[in-house]
C-alpha positions as CSV (number, residue, x, y, z in Angstrom):
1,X,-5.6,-114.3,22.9
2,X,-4.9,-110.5,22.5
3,X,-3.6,-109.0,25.3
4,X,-6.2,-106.0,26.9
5,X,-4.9,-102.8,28.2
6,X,-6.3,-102.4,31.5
7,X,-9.0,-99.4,32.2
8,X,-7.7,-96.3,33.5
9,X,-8.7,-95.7,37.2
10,X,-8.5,-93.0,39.7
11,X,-9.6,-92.9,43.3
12,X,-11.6,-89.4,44.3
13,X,-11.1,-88.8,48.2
14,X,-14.0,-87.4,49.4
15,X,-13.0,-86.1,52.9
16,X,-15.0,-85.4,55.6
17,X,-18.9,-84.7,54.1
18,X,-22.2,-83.7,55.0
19,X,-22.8,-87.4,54.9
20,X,-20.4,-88.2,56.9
21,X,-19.2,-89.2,60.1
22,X,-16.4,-86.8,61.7
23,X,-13.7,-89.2,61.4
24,X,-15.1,-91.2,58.2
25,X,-13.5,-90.0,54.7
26,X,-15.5,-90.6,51.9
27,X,-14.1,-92.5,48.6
28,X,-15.4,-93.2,45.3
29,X,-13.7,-94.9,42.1
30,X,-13.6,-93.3,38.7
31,X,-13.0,-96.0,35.7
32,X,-12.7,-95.7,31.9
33,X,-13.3,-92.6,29.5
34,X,-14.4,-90.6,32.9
35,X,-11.0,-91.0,34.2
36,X,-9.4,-89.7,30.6
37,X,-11.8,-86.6,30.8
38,X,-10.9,-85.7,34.2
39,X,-7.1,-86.3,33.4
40,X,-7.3,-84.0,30.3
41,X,-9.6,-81.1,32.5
42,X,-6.7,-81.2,34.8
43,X,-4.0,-80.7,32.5
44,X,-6.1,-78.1,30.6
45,X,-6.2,-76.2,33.9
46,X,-2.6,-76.3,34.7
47,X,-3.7,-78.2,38.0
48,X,-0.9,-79.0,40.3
49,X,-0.6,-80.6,44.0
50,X,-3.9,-79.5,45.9
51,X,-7.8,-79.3,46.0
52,X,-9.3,-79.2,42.7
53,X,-12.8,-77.3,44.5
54,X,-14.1,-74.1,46.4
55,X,-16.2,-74.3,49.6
56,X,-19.5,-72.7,49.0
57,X,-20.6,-71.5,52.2
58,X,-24.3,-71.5,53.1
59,X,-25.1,-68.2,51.3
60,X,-23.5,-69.0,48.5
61,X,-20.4,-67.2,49.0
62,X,-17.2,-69.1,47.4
63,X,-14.5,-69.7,49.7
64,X,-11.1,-68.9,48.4
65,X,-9.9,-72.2,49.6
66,X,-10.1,-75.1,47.7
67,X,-12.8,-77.7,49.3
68,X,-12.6,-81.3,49.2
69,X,-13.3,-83.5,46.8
70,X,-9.8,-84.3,46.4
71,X,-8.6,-86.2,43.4
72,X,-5.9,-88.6,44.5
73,X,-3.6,-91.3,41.8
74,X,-4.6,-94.5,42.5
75,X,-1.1,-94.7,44.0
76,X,-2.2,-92.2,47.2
77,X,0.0,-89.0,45.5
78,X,-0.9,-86.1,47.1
79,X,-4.2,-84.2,46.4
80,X,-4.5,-82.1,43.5
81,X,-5.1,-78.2,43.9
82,X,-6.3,-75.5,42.0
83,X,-3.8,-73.3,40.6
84,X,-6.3,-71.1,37.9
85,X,-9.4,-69.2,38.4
86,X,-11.4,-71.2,36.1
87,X,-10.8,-74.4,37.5
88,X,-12.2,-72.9,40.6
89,X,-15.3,-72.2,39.5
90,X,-16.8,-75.6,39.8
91,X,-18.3,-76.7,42.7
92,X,-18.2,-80.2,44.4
93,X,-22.1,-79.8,44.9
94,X,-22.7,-78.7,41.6
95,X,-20.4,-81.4,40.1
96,X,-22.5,-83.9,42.1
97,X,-25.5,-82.7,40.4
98,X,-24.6,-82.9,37.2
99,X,-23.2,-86.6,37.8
100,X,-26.7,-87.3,39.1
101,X,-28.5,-86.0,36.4
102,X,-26.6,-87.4,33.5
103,X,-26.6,-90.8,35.8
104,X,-30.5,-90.4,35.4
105,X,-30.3,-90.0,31.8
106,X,-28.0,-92.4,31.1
107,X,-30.3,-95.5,32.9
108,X,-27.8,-96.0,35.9
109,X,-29.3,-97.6,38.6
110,X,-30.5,-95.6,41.9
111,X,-28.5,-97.6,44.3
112,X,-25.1,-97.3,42.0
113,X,-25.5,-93.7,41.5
114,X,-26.3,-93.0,45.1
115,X,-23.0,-95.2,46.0
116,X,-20.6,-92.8,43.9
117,X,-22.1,-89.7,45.0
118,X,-22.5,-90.6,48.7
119,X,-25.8,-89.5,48.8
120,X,-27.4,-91.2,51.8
121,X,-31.3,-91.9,50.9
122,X,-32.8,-92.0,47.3
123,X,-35.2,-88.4,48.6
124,X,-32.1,-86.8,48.7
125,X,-31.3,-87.0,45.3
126,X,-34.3,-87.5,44.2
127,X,-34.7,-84.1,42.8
128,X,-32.0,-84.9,39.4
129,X,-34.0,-87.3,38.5
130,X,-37.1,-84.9,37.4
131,X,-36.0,-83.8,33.9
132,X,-35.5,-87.6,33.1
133,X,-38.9,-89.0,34.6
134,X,-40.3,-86.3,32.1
135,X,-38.7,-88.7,28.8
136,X,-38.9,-91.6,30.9
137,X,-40.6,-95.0,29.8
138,X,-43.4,-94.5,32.3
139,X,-44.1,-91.4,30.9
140,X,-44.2,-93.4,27.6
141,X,-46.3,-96.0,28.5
142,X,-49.8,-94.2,27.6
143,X,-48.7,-93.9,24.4
Protein backbone atom coordinates (compact mmCIF):
# COMPACT_ATOMS: atom_id res chain seq x y z
CA UNK A 1 0.00 0.00 0.00
CA UNK A 2 1.42 3.54 -1.10
CA UNK A 3 1.87 5.71 1.53
CA UNK A 4 -0.57 9.11 1.19
CA UNK A 5 0.67 12.50 2.04
CA UNK A 6 -1.77 13.94 4.36
CA UNK A 7 -3.99 17.13 3.13
CA UNK A 8 -2.79 20.45 4.00
CA UNK A 9 -4.90 22.16 6.74
CA UNK A 10 -5.21 25.50 8.41
CA UNK A 11 -7.51 26.64 11.14
CA UNK A 12 -9.10 30.37 10.31
CA UNK A 13 -9.93 32.05 13.83
CA UNK A 14 -12.77 33.97 13.43
CA UNK A 15 -12.95 36.16 16.62
CA UNK A 16 -15.67 37.79 18.04
CA UNK A 17 -18.52 38.18 14.99
CA UNK A 18 -21.78 39.54 14.26
CA UNK A 19 -22.90 36.01 14.89
CA UNK A 20 -21.57 35.72 17.81
CA UNK A 21 -21.69 35.63 21.35
CA UNK A 22 -19.31 38.27 23.23
CA UNK A 23 -17.07 35.75 24.64
CA UNK A 24 -17.57 32.91 21.74
CA UNK A 25 -14.65 32.95 18.96
CA UNK A 26 -15.59 31.71 15.87
CA UNK A 27 -13.44 28.87 13.99
CA UNK A 28 -13.60 27.26 10.72
CA UNK A 29 -11.12 24.67 9.01
CA UNK A 30 -9.53 25.16 5.56
CA UNK A 31 -8.44 21.61 3.83
CA UNK A 32 -6.73 20.78 0.52
CA UNK A 33 -5.87 23.07 -2.66
CA UNK A 34 -7.80 26.02 -0.57
CA UNK A 35 -5.24 25.90 2.04
CA UNK A 36 -2.24 26.00 -0.88
CA UNK A 37 -3.99 29.14 -2.39
CA UNK A 38 -4.29 30.92 0.73
CA UNK A 39 -0.62 29.95 1.68
CA UNK A 40 0.74 31.18 -1.68
CA UNK A 41 -1.68 34.75 -1.44
CA UNK A 42 0.15 35.19 1.81
CA UNK A 43 3.50 34.83 0.65
CA UNK A 44 2.72 36.89 -2.52
CA UNK A 45 1.70 39.64 -0.09
CA UNK A 46 4.76 39.57 2.12
CA UNK A 47 2.21 38.81 5.08
CA UNK A 48 3.89 38.58 8.37
CA UNK A 49 2.57 38.06 12.17
CA UNK A 50 -1.01 39.87 12.31
CA UNK A 51 -4.59 40.37 10.77
CA UNK A 52 -4.78 39.53 7.31
CA UNK A 53 -8.27 42.12 7.01
CA UNK A 54 -9.67 45.76 7.41
CA UNK A 55 -12.77 46.63 9.50
CA UNK A 56 -15.33 48.10 7.23
CA UNK A 57 -17.30 50.26 9.38
CA UNK A 58 -21.01 50.78 8.72
CA UNK A 59 -20.61 53.40 6.00
CA UNK A 60 -18.25 51.82 4.35
CA UNK A 61 -15.28 53.46 5.53
CA UNK A 62 -12.00 50.96 5.82
CA UNK A 63 -10.48 50.97 9.04
CA UNK A 64 -6.75 51.14 9.08
CA UNK A 65 -6.60 48.31 11.42
CA UNK A 66 -6.62 44.95 10.42
CA UNK A 67 -10.03 43.12 11.35
CA UNK A 68 -10.46 39.66 12.25
CA UNK A 69 -10.60 36.91 10.41
CA UNK A 70 -7.32 35.82 11.62
CA UNK A 71 -5.53 33.05 9.88
CA UNK A 72 -3.80 30.92 12.52
CA UNK A 73 -1.16 27.45 11.70
CA UNK A 74 -2.87 24.65 12.74
CA UNK A 75 -0.20 24.66 15.51
CA UNK A 76 -1.94 28.06 17.32
CA UNK A 77 1.14 30.50 15.86
CA UNK A 78 0.32 33.82 16.17
CA UNK A 79 -2.20 35.55 13.77
CA UNK A 80 -1.11 36.71 10.59
CA UNK A 81 -1.21 40.60 9.74
CA UNK A 82 -1.16 42.74 6.88
CA UNK A 83 1.98 44.22 6.10
CA UNK A 84 1.00 45.65 2.16
CA UNK A 85 -1.65 47.81 0.95
CA UNK A 86 -3.01 45.36 -1.37
CA UNK A 87 -3.49 42.69 0.86
CA UNK A 88 -5.68 45.15 2.70
CA UNK A 89 -7.97 45.58 0.37
CA UNK A 90 -10.00 42.57 0.88
CA UNK A 91 -12.63 42.43 3.17
CA UNK A 92 -13.75 39.62 5.58
CA UNK A 93 -17.38 40.33 4.41
CA UNK A 94 -16.62 40.39 0.90
CA UNK A 95 -14.41 37.27 1.23
CA UNK A 96 -17.48 35.63 2.75
CA UNK A 97 -19.36 36.40 -0.16
CA UNK A 98 -17.41 35.21 -2.63
CA UNK A 99 -17.00 31.81 -0.68
CA UNK A 100 -20.81 31.66 -0.68
CA UNK A 101 -21.24 32.28 -4.04
CA UNK A 102 -18.68 30.01 -5.54
CA UNK A 103 -20.07 27.41 -2.72
CA UNK A 104 -23.45 27.85 -4.59
CA UNK A 105 -21.94 27.19 -7.83
CA UNK A 106 -19.96 24.57 -7.02
CA UNK A 107 -23.22 22.31 -5.48
CA UNK A 108 -22.05 22.55 -1.77
CA UNK A 109 -24.63 21.83 0.46
CA UNK A 110 -26.66 24.83 2.38
CA UNK A 111 -25.95 23.54 5.79
CA UNK A 112 -21.95 22.94 5.00
CA UNK A 113 -21.63 26.21 3.53
CA UNK A 114 -23.50 28.04 6.18
CA UNK A 115 -21.10 26.00 8.87
CA UNK A 116 -17.83 27.59 7.35
CA UNK A 117 -19.10 30.96 6.97
CA UNK A 118 -20.93 31.11 10.30
CA UNK A 119 -23.81 32.39 8.85
CA UNK A 120 -26.66 31.76 11.31
CA UNK A 121 -30.02 30.99 9.13
CA UNK A 122 -30.06 30.00 5.38
CA UNK A 123 -32.15 33.94 4.78
CA UNK A 124 -29.08 35.29 5.63
CA UNK A 125 -27.16 34.07 3.02
CA UNK A 126 -29.60 33.40 0.97
CA UNK A 127 -28.93 36.29 -1.28
CA UNK A 128 -25.38 34.36 -3.03
CA UNK A 129 -27.28 31.90 -4.06
CA UNK A 130 -29.37 34.05 -6.78
CA UNK A 131 -26.93 34.00 -9.80
CA UNK A 132 -26.80 30.17 -9.33
CA UNK A 133 -30.69 29.45 -8.97
CA UNK A 134 -30.61 31.35 -12.43
CA UNK A 135 -28.36 28.06 -14.08
CA UNK A 136 -29.75 25.81 -11.62
CA UNK A 137 -31.50 22.44 -12.36
CA UNK A 138 -34.87 23.81 -11.36
CA UNK A 139 -34.48 26.34 -13.69
CA UNK A 140 -33.73 23.50 -16.15
CA UNK A 141 -36.40 21.38 -15.53
CA UNK A 142 -39.08 23.01 -18.15
CA UNK A 143 -36.79 22.34 -20.57
Amino acid sequence: MAHLSPLPWRSIRLGRTKSTEADAEAEVLMIGPPVVAIKAWIARANIGRSRVFRAIDLWGTLEEQGAEPAISEPDRQAPVRCRRAQSAEFSAHGLRSIYLTEAARQGVLVPEALHQSQHRSVQAASCYNDADRRMGWAARLAV
